[in-house]
C-alpha positions as CSV (number, residue, x, y, z in Angstrom):
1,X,-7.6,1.2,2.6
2,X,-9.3,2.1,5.5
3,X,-7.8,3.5,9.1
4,X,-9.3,4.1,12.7
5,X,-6.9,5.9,15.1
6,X,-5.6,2.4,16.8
7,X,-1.5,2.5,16.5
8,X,0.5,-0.1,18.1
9,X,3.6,2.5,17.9
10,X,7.2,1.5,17.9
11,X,9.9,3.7,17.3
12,X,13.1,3.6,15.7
13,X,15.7,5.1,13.8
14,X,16.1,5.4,10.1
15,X,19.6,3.7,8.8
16,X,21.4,4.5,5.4
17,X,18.7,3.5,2.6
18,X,20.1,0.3,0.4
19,X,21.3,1.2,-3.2
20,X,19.8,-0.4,-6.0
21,X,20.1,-4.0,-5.9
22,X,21.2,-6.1,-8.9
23,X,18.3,-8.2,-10.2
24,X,19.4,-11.5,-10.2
25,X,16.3,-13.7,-10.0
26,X,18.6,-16.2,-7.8
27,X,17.7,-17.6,-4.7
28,X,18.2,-15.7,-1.2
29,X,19.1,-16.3,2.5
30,X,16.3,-17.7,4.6
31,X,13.8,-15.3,5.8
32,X,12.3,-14.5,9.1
33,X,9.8,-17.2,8.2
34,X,12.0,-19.7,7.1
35,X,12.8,-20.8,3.5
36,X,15.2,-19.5,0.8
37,X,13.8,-17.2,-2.0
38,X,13.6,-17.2,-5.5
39,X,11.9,-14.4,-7.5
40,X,8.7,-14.7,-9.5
41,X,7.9,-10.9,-10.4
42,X,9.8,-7.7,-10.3
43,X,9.4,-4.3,-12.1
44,X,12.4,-2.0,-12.0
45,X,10.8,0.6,-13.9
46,X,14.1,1.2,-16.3
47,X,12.3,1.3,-19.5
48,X,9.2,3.1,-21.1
49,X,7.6,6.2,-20.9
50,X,4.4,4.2,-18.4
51,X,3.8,1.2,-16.1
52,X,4.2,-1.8,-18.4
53,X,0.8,-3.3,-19.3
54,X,1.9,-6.5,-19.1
55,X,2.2,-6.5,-15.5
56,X,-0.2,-3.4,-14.6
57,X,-3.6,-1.6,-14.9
58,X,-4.1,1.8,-14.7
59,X,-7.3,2.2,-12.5
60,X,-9.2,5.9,-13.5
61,X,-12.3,7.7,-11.8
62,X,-13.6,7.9,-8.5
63,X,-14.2,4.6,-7.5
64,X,-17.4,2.5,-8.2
65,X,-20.0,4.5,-6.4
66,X,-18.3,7.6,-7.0
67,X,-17.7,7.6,-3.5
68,X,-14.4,8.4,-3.7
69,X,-13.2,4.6,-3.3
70,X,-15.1,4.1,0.1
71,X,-13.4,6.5,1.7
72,X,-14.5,10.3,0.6
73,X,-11.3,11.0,-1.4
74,X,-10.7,13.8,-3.2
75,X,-8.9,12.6,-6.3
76,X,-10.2,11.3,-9.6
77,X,-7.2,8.5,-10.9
78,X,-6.3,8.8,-14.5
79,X,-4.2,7.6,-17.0
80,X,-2.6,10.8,-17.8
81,X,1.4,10.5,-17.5
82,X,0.6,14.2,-15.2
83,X,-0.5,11.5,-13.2
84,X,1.3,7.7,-13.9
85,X,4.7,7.1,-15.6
86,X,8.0,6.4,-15.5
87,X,11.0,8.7,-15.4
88,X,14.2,8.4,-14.6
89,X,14.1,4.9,-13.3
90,X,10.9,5.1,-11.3
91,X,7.4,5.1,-11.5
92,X,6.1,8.1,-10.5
93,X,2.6,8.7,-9.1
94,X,1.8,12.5,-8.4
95,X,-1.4,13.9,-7.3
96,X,-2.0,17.2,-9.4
97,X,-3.9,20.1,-8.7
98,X,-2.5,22.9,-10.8
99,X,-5.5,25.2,-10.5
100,X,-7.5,26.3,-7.2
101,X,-9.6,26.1,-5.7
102,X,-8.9,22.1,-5.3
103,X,-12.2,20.3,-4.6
104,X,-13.8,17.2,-3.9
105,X,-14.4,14.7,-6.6
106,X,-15.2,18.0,-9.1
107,X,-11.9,17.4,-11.4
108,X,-9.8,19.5,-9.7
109,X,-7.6,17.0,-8.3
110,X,-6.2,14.2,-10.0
111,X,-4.1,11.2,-8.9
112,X,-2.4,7.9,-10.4
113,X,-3.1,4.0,-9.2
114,X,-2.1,1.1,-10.4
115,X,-2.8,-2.7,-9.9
116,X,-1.7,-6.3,-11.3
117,X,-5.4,-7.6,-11.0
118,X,-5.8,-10.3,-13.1
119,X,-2.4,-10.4,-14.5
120,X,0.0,-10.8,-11.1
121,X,-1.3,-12.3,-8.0
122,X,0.8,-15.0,-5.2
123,X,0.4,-16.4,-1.7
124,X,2.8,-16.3,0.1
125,X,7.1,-15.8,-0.1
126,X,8.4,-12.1,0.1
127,X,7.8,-8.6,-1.2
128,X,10.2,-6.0,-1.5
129,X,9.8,-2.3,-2.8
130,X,12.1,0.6,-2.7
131,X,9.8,3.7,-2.2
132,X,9.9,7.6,-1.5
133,X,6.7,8.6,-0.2
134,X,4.9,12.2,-0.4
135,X,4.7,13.4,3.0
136,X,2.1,16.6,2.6
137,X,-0.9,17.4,4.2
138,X,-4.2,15.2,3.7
139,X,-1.4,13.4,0.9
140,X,-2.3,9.3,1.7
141,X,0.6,7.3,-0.1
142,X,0.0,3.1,0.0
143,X,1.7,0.0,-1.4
144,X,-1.5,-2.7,-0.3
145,X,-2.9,-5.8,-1.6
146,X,-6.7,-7.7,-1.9
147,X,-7.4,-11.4,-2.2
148,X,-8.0,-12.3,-5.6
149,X,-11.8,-12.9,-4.8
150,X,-12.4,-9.0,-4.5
151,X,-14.5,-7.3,-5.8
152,X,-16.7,-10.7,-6.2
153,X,-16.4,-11.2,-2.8
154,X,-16.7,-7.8,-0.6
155,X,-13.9,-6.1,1.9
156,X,-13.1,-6.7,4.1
157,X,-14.3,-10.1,3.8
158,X,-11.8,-10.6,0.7
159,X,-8.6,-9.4,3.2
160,X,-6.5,-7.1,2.8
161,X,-2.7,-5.9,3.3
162,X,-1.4,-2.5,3.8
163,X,2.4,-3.1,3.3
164,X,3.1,1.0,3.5
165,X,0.7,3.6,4.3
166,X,1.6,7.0,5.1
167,X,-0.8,9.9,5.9
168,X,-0.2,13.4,8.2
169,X,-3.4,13.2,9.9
170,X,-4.1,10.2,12.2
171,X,-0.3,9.7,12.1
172,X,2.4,12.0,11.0
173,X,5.4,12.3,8.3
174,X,7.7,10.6,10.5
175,X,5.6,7.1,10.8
176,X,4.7,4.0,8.9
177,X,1.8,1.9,8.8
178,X,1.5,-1.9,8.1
179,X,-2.3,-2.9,8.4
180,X,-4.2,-6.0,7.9
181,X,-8.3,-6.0,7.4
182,X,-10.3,-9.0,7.7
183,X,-14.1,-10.5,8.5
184,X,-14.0,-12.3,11.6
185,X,-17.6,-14.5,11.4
186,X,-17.4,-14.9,14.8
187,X,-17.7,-11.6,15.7
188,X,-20.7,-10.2,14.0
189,X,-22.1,-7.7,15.8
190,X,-24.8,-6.2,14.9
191,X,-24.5,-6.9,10.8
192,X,-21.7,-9.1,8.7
193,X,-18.7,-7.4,9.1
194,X,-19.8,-4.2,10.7
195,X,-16.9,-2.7,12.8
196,X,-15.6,-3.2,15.8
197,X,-16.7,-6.4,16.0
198,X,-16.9,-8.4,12.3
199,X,-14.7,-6.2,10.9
200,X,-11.3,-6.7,11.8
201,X,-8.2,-4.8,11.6
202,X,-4.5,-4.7,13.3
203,X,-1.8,-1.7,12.4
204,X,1.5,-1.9,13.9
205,X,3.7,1.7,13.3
206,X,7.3,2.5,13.5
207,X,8.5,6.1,13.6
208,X,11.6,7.4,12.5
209,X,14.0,10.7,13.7
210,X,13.1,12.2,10.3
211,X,10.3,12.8,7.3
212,X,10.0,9.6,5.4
213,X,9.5,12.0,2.3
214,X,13.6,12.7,2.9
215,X,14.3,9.7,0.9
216,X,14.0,6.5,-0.3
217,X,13.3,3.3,2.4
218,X,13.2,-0.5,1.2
219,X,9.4,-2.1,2.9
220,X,9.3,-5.6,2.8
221,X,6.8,-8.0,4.1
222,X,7.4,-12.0,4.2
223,X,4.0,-13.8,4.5
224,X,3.4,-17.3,5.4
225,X,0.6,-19.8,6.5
226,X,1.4,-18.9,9.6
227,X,2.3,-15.1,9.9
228,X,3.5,-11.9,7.9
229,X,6.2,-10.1,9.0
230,X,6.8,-6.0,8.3
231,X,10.2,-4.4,7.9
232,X,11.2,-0.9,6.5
233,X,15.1,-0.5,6.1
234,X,15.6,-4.3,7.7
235,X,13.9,-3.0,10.8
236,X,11.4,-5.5,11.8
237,X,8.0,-3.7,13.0
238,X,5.2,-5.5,12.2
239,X,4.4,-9.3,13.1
240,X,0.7,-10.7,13.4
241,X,-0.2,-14.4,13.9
242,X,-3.0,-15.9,11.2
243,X,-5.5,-17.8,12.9
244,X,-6.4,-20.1,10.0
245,X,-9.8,-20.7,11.5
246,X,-10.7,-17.4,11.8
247,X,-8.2,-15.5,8.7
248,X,-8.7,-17.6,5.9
249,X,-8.7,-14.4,4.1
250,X,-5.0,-14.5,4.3
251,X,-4.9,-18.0,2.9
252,X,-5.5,-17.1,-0.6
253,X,-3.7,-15.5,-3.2
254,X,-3.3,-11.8,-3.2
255,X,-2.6,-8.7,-5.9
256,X,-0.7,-5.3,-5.3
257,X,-1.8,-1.8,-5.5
258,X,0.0,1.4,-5.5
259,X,-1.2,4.7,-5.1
260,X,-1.6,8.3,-3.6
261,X,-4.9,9.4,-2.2
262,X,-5.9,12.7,-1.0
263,X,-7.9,13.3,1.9
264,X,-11.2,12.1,3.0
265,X,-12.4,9.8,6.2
266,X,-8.4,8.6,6.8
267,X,-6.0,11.1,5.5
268,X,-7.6,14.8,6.7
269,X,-10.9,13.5,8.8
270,X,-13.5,14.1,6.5
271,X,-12.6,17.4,6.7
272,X,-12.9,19.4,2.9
273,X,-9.7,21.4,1.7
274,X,-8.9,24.1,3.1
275,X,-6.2,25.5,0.7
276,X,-3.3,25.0,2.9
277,X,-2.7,21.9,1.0
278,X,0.4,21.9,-1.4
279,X,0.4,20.0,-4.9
280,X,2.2,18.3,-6.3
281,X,2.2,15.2,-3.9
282,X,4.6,12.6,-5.8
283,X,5.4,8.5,-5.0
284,X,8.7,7.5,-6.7
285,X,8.9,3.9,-6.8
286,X,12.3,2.9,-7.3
287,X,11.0,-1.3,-7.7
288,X,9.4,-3.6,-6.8
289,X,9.8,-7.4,-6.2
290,X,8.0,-10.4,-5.4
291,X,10.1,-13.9,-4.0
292,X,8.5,-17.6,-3.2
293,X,10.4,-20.2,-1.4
294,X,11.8,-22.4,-3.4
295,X,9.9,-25.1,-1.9
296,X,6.8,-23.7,-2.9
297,X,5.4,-22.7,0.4
């Protein structure tokens, strides 16, 4: 997940959130993209005291470099339920810091992230989650997805998908991210994807009257060979072309990620806590669900 302060900003109002729906697994209207629906994966987080590990991973530490995931973040992830679990019908991520000072990478701060590498991925069809995202300072809440090929194959080059990111300090608590990342080969300039020029990104925003951290909102992204579409609350706000000659990256199959960051290079600037922060910072995740057409495409 990375972020450079380019918005395309919309605005818009927030509607009455959707309640629960019933899972059916049954096929749905045609999308914006066409097709009816039927559902392949879903996770209602009813059941269980953590994320089941049939579907998920519980990703722990500080990244691979312990570079704080490429981006300076504070957090270490665990698998501690402080962190990752299930309660009352949601998951529940929370960053934790219940003694200060809170540092950088020292302990201090803790987070939860999970994934369905290896045992969930798809191209293409719909995705669907109803989520309440923390709102605080230098708090950096995302429901995202890489290609399959990662970490094999490096990012950006392996694409990715930001289907929610939320963050306070290139943005605010008001306003939603989608974001795409991808190599363009085209465009290298003056090393393989080095930004601006390999390195490719497009983020379309929509704000709303209110903190998203008020309550729940449904995000949902259709994706096709030939586009993805972003909604939050049936509000479309995000719509990008893919060039297949140039964003093969999006032409492959993809799995999901959830998680909270806290600060670094995208959610405070690079700036180190200052102690105004406030802990906990906590994701509920109501669902999540994943439709194909059910022609395949």
């Amino acid at each position: 997940m990375v972020l450079f302060p380019l918005f395309v900003l919309l605005t818009g109002c927030a509607g009455s959130d959707p309640a629960k729906m019933a899972d059916t697994g049954g096929a749905l209207p045609p999308g914006a993209n066409g097709g009816s629906y039927k559902l392949i994966f879903s996770d209602e987080f009813d059941s269980g005291a953590s994320p089941s590990a049939a579907k998920w991973t519980i990703e722990t530490g500080y990244g691979s470099n312990n570079d704080g995931w490429g981006n300076n973040e504070w957090q270490e992830y665990t698998d501690s339920p402080e962190n990752v679990r299930v309660e009352g019908g949601n998951l529940v991520l929370s960053v934790q810091c219940p003694d200060a000072p809170c540092g950088i990478r020292d302990g201090s701060i803790t987070s939860g992230k999970i994934n369905t590498r290896d045992k969930f991925s798809f191209k293409y069809g719909k995705i669907e989650a109803r989520i309440k995202p923390p709102v605080g300072k230098a708090a950096w809440p995302a429901l995202w997805g890489l290609g399959v090929n990662h970490p094999q194959v490096g990012w950006p080059r392996s694409g990715e998908i930001g289907f929610m990111e939320v963050h306070n300090f290139y943005s605010d608590e008001k306003t939603v991210q989608f974001m795409m990342h991808w190599c363009e080969e085209a465009r290298q300039a003056p090393e393989v994807c080095s930004y601006p020029d390999g390195w490719v990104h497009e983020v379309q925003s929509m704000s709303f009257e209110t903190s998203l951290g008020d309550d729940f909102h449904v995000l949902e992204a259709e994706w096709d060979e030939q586009r993805i579409v972003g909604k939050i609350d049936g509000i479309s706000y995000f719509t990008l072309e893919i060039e297949p000659g140039s964003m093969e990256e999006f032409l492959q199959e993809f799995f999901l990620i959830m998680n909270v960051a806290m600060g670094g290079k995208v959610a405070n600037g690079d700036q180190p806590p200052d102690g105004s922060e406030t802990y906990p910072q906590t994701m509920l995740v109501d669902y999540i669900r994943v439709y194909q057409r059910s022609d395949g495409m």
